[in-house]
C-alpha positions in Angstrom: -5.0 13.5 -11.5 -6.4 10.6 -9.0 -6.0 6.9 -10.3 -8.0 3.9 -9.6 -5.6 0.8 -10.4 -7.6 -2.4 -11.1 -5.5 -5.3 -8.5 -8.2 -7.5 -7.1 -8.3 -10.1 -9.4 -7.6 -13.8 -8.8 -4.2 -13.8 -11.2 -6.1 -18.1 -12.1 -3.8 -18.5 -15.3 -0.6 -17.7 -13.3 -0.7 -20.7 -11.0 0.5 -21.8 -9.1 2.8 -18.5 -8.5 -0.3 -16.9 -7.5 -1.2 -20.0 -5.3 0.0 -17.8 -2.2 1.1 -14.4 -3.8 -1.8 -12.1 -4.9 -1.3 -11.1 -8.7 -0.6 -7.2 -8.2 3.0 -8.3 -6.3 4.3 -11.2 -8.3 7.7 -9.7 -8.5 9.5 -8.5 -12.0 13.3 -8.4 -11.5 13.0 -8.0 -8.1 10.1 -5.4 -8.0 6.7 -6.1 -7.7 4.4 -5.3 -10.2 2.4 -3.0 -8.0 5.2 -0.7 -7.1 6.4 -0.8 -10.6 3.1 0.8 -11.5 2.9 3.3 -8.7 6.4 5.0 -9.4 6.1 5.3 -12.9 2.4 7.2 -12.6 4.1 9.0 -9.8 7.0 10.0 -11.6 4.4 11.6 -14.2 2.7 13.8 -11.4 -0.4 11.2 -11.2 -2.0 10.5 -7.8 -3.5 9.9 -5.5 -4.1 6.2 -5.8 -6.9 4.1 -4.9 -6.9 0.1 -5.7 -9.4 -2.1 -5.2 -8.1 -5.3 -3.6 -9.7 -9.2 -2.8 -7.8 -11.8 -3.3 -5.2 -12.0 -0.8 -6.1 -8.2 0.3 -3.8 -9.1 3.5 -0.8 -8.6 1.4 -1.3 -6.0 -0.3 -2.6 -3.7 2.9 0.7 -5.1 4.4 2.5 -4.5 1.6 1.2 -1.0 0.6 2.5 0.0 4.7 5.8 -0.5 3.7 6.4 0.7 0.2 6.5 4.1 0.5 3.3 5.0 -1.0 0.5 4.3 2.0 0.1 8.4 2.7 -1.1 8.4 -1.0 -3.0 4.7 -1.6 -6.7 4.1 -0.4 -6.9 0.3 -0.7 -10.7 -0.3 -1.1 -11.4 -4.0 -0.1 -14.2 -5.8 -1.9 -15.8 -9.0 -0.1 -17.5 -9.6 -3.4 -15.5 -8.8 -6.5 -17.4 -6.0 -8.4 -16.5 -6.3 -12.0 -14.7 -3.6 -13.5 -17.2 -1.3 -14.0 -18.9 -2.1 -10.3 -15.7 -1.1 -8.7 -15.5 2.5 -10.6 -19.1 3.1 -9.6 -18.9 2.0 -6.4 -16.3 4.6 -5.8 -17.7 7.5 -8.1 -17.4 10.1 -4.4 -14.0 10.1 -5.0 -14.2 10.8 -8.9 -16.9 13.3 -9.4 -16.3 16.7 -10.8 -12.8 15.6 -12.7 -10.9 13.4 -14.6 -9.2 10.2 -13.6 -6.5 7.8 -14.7 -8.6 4.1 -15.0 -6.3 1.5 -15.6 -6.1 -2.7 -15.3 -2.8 -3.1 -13.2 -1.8 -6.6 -14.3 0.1 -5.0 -17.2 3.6 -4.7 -17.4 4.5 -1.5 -19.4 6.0 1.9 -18.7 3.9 4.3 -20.9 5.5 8.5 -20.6 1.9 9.6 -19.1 2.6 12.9 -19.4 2.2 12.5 -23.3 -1.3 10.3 -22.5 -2.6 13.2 -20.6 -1.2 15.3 -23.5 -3.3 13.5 -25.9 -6.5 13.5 -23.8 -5.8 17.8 -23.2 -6.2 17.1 -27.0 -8.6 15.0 -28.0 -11.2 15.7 -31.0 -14.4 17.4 -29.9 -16.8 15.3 -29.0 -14.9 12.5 -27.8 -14.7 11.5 -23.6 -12.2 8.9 -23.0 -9.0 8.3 -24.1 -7.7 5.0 -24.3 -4.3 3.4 -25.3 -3.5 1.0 -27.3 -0.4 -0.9 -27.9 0.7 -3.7 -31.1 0.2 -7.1 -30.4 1.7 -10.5 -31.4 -1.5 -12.0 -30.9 -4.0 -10.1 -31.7 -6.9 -12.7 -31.0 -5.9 -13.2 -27.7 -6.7 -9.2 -27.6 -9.7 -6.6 -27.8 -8.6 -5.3 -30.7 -9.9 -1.6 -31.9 -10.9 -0.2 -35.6 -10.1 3.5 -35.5 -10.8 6.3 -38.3 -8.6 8.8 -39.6 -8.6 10.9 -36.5 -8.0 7.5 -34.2 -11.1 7.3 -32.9 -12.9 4.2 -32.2 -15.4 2.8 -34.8 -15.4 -1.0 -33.5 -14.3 -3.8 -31.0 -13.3 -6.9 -31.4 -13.0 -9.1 -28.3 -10.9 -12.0 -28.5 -11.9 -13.3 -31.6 -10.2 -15.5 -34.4 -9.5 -13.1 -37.4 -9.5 -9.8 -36.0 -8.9 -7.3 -38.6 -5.7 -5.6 -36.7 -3.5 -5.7 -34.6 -3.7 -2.9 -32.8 -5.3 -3.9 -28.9 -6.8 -2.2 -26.4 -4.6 -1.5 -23.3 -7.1 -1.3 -20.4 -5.5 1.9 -19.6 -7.6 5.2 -20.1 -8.3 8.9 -19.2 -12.1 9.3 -18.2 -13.4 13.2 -18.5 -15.5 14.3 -15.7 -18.1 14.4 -18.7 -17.7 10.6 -18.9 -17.7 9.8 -15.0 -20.9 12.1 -14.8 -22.6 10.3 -17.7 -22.2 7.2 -15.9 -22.6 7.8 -12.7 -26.7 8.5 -14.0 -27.1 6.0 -16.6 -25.0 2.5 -16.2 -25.4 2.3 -12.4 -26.1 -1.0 -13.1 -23.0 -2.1 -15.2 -20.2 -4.3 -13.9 -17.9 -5.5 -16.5 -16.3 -1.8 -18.3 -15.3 -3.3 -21.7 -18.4 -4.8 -22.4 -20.9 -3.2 -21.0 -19.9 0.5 -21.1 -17.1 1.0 -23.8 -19.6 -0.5 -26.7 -21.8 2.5 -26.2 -19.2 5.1 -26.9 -18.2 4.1 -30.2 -17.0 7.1 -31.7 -16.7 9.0 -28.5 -13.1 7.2 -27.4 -10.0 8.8 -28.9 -6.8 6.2 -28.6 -2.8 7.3 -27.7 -0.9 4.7 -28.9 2.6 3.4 -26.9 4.9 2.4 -29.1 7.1 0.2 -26.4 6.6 -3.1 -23.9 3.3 -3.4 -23.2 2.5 -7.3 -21.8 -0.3 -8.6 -20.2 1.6 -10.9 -17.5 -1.7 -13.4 -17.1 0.1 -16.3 -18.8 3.7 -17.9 -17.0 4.8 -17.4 -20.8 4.2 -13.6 -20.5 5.2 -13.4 -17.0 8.8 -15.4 -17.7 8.9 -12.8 -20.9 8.7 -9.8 -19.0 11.8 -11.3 -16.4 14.0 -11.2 -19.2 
C-alpha cells in the first residue's frame, strides 16, 4: 500500500532545535524521526513512500540519499506549503484507483500496521476511512473523537477546553480508493484535511485504536519525553 507521510512543516514550537534541523529528523535516541517512521511501515509491507517536504527540504533530499530508502521515497517539494489536504490533492496521480496510508509524520509511535490494515479489510459497510486513535493525557490539547457502538465517528472536538473523552485523533489513517475518488471530484478546493474534509464524513470513519506510545513530539516537553 503507497504512503504519503506529512514532513514539511516548520516544527515553530520545537525551537530552537528546529532552528537549523527540519522537524521530520530531529533525532530520537540516535534515530531520526523520519527513518523511525519509514522502517516500521516498512517492516509492515507498506510502501512506496512519498513525503512532501519545505522547510529545510535540503536536508531531507540529502538525507533521504543516504538512509537506505531513496529507491522507494519520492520527496515532493512544495515552494508554498499546501495544507494538508492541498498536498493529498495535489498528488492524487499517484493515489487513484487504491488505497493509501495518510499519515502526519511528526508523531512518535510504533503502531503493528498490519492490524490497522486488518481493521480497515474490516470496516462496517458504509464507512471509507479508517482512522486511529490513541489515549491522551491531555485531551484538550487533542482532536478528540465521539464514536458509537461500532467505533465509528459521530463528532470532533478540536482542541477545546472540556472535551468529553479522551480518546484523540492520531492523524494516521487508511483512505479507500472510494474516499480518494470522492475527493478528488468534490473538495478540490480544500487545504487543511481535519477541518475541511474529515467533518463531512461523520459517520463514514471507522477508528483502530493503539493501545501503546503515541506522542506528538511538537512541544520540547514531548520531545525530551520521547528520549527517555
Amino acid at each position: 500500500m503507497k504512503v504519503l507521510l506529512l514532513a514539511a512543516g516548520f516544527g515553530t514550537r520545537l525551537r530552537p532545535l528546529t532552528n537549523m534541523v527540519p522537524k521530520c529528523l530531529v533525532p530520537i535516541k540516535g534515530k531520526a524521526l523520519l527513518d523511525i517512521w519509514l522502517e516500521n511501515l516498512d517492516f509492515y509491507g507498506f510502501g512506496p513512500f512519498i513525503i512532501n517536504t519545505h522547510y529545510l527540504h535540503d536536508q531531507v533530499e540529502k538525507h533521504v540519499q543516504k538512509n537506505g530508502y531513496k529507491d522507494r521515497v519520492v520527496l515532493m517539494y512544495e515552494e508554498e506549503l499546501l495544507g494538508t489536504a492541498g498536498t493529498l490533492l495535489t498528488n492524487m496521480e499517484y493515489f487513484l484507483g487504491e488505497s493509501i496510508l495518510l499519515a502526519h509524520a511528526d508523531n512518535y509511535c510504533f503502531p503493528d500496521f498490519s492490524e490497522f490494515k486488518l481493521a480497515h479489510d474490516n470496516r462496517p459497510s458504509g464507512c471509507l476511512i479508517t482512522m486511529m486513535t490513541f489515549r491522551t493525557d491531555t485531551p484538550s490539547n487533542c482532536g478528540v473523537v465521539e464514536l458509537d457502538s461500532n467505533n465509528i465517528v459521530t463528532g470532533f472536538h478540536e482542541k477545546v477546553s472540556s472535551p468529553p473523552g479522551n480518546l484523540a485523533n492520531g492523524a494516521i489513517y487508511i483512505l479507500s480508493e472510494e474516499f480518494i475518488s470522492v475527493i478528488n471530484d468534490d473538495f478540490s478546493d480544500c487545504s487543511d484535511f481535519s477541518t475541511e474534509i474529515l467533518p463531512s464524513f461523520i459517520g463514514k470513519i471507522f477508528t483502530y485504536e493503539h493501545k501503546g506510545v503515541f506522542l506528538d513530539i511538537g512541544t520540547p516537553e514531548a520531545y525530551k519525553k520521547a528520549n527517555l
